[in-house]
Backbone as a printed PyTorch tensor [residue, N CA C, xyz], in Angstrom:
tensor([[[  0.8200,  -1.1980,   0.0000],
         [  0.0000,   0.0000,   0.0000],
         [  0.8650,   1.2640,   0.0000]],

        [[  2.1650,   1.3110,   0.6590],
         [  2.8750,   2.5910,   0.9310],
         [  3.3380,   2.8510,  -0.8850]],

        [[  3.5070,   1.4790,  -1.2540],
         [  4.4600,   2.1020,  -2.5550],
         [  2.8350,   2.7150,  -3.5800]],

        [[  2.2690,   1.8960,  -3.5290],
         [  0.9800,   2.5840,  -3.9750],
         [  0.9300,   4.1820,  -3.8940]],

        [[  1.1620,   4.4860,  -2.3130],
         [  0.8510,   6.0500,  -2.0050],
         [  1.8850,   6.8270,  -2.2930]],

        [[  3.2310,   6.1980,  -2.6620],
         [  4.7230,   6.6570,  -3.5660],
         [  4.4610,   7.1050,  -4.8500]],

        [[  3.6580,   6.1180,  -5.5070],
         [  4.0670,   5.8760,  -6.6790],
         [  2.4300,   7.5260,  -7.3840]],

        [[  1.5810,   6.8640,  -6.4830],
         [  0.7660,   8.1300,  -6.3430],
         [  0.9350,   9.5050,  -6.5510]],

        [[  1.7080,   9.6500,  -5.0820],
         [  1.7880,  11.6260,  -5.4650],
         [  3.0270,  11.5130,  -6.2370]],

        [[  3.7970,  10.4850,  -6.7170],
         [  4.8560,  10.6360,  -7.5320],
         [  4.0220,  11.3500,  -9.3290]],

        [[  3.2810,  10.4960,  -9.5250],
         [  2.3280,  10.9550, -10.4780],
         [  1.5870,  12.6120, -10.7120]],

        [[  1.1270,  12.2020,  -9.2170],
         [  0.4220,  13.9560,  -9.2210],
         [  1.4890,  15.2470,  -9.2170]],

        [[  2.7400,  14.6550,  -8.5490],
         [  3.6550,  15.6800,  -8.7570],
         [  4.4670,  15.8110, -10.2830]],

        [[  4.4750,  15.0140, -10.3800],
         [  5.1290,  15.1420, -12.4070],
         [  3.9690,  16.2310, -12.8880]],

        [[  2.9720,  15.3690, -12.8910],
         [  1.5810,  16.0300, -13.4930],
         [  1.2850,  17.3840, -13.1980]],

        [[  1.5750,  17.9600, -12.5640],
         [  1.3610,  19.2180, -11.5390],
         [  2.5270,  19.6460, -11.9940]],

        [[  4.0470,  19.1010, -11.8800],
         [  4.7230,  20.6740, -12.1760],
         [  4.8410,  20.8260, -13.8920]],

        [[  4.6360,  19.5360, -14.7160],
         [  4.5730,  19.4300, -15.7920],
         [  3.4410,  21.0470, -16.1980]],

        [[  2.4090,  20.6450, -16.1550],
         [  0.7060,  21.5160, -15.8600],
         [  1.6420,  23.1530, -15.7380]],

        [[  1.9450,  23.2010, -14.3860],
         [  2.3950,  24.5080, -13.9670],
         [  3.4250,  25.3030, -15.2980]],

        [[  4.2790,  24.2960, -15.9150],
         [  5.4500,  24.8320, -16.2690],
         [  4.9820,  24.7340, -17.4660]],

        [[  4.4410,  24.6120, -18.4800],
         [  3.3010,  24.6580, -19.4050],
         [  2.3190,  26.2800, -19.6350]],

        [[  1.9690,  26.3340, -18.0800],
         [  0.8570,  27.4200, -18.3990],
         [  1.9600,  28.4400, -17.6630]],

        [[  3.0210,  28.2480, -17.2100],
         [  3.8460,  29.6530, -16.7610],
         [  4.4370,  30.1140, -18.5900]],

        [[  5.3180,  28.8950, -19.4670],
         [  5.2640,  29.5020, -20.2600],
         [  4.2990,  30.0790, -21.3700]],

        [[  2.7990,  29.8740, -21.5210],
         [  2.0610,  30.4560, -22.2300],
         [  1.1960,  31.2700, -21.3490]],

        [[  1.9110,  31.7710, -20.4990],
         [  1.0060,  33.0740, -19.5170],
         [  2.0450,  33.8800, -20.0820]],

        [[  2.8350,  33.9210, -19.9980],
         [  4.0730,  35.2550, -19.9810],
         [  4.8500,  35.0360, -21.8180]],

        [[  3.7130,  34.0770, -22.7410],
         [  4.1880,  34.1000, -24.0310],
         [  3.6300,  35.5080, -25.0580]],

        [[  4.5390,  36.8080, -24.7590],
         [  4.1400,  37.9010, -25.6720],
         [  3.7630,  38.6840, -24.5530]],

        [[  4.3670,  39.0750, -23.5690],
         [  4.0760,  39.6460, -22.3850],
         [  5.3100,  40.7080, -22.1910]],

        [[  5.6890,  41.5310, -21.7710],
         [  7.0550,  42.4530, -21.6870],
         [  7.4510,  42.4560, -20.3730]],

        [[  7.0870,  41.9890, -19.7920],
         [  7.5990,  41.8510, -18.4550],
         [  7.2740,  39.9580, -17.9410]],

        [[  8.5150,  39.7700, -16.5010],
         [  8.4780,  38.6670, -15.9460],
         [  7.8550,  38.5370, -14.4940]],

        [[  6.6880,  37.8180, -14.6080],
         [  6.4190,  37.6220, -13.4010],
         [  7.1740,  36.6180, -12.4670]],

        [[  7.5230,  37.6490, -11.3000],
         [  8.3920,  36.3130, -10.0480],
         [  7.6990,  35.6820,  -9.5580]],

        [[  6.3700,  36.1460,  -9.3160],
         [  5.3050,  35.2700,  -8.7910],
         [  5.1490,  33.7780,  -9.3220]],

        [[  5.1280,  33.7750, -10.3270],
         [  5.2740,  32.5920, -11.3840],
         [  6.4060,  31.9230, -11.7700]],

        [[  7.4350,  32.2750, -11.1100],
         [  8.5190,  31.7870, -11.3840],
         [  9.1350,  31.2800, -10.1860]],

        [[  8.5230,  31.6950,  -9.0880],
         [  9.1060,  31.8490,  -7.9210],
         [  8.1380,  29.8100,  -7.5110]],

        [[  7.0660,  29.7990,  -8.0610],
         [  6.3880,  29.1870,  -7.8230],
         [  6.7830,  27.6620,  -8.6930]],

        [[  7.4250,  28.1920,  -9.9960],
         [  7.7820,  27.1660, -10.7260],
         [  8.6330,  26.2560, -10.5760]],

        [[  9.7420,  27.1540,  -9.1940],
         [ 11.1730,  26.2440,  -8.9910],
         [ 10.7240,  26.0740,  -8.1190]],

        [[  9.2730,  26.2990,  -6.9960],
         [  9.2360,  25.3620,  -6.1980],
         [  8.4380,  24.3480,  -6.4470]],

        [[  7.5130,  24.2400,  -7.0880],
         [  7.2010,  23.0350,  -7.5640],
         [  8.2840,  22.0780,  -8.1910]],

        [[  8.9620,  22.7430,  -9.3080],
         [ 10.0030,  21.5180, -10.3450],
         [ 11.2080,  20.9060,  -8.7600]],

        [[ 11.6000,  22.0390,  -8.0410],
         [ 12.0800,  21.4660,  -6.2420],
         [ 11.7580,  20.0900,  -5.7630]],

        [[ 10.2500,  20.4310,  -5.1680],
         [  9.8500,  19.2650,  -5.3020],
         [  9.8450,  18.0560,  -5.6730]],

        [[  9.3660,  18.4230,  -7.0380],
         [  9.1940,  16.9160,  -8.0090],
         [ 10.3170,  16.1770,  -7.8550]],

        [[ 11.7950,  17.1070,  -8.1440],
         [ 13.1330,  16.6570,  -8.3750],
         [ 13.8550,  16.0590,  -6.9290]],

        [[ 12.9100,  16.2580,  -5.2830],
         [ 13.0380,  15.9550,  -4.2880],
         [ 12.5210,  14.5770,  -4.2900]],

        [[ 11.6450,  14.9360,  -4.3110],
         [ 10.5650,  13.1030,  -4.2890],
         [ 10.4410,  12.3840,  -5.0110]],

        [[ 11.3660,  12.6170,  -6.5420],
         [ 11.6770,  11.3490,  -7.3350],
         [ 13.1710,  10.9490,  -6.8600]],

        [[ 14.2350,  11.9340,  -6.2240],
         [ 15.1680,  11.3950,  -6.0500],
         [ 15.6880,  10.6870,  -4.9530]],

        [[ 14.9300,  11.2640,  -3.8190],
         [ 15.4840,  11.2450,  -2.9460],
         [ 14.3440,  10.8330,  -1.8120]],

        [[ 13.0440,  10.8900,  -1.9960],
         [ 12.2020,  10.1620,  -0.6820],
         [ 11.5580,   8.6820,  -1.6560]],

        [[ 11.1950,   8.9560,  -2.6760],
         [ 10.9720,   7.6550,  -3.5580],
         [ 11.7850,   6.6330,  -3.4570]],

        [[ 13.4060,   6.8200,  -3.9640],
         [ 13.8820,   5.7540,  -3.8750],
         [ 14.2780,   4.9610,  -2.1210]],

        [[ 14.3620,   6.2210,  -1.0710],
         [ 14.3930,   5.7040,  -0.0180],
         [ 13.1890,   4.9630,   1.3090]],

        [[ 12.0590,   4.9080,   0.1150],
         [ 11.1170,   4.2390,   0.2700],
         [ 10.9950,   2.7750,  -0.6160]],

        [[ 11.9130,   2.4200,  -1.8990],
         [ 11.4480,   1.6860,  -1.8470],
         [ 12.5250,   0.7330,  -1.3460]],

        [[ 13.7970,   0.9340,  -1.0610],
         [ 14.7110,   0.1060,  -0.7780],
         [ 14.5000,  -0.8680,   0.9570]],

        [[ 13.4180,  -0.3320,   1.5280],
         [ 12.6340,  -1.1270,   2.6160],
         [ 12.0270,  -2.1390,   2.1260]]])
């Protein structure tokens, strides 16, 4: 069941920063200025993702 709930938000988090980093670049496509708001938000999501595929995923499944 745990790897189930791994393999889970492993999904929703791809999916999600994939999603995010998608609509950050066609929000600000033809725009003259950069929003940090949106950017600020983007490296913490892609953070994430790049946290919990590397580093709590695999030390979940080696139990």
């Amino acid at each position: 069941m745990e790897k189930y709930i791994y393999k889970l938000i492993w999904t929703y988090s791809f999916f999600i920063s994939l999603a995010w980093t998608i609509y950050t670049i066609f929000s600000s496509w033809g725009t003259n200025c950069f929003d940090m708001k949106n950017s600020y938000i983007t490296i913490i999501v892609l953070l994430f993702e790049l946290i919990w595929s590397n580093f709590i995923k695999p030390a979940s499944e080696e139990e």
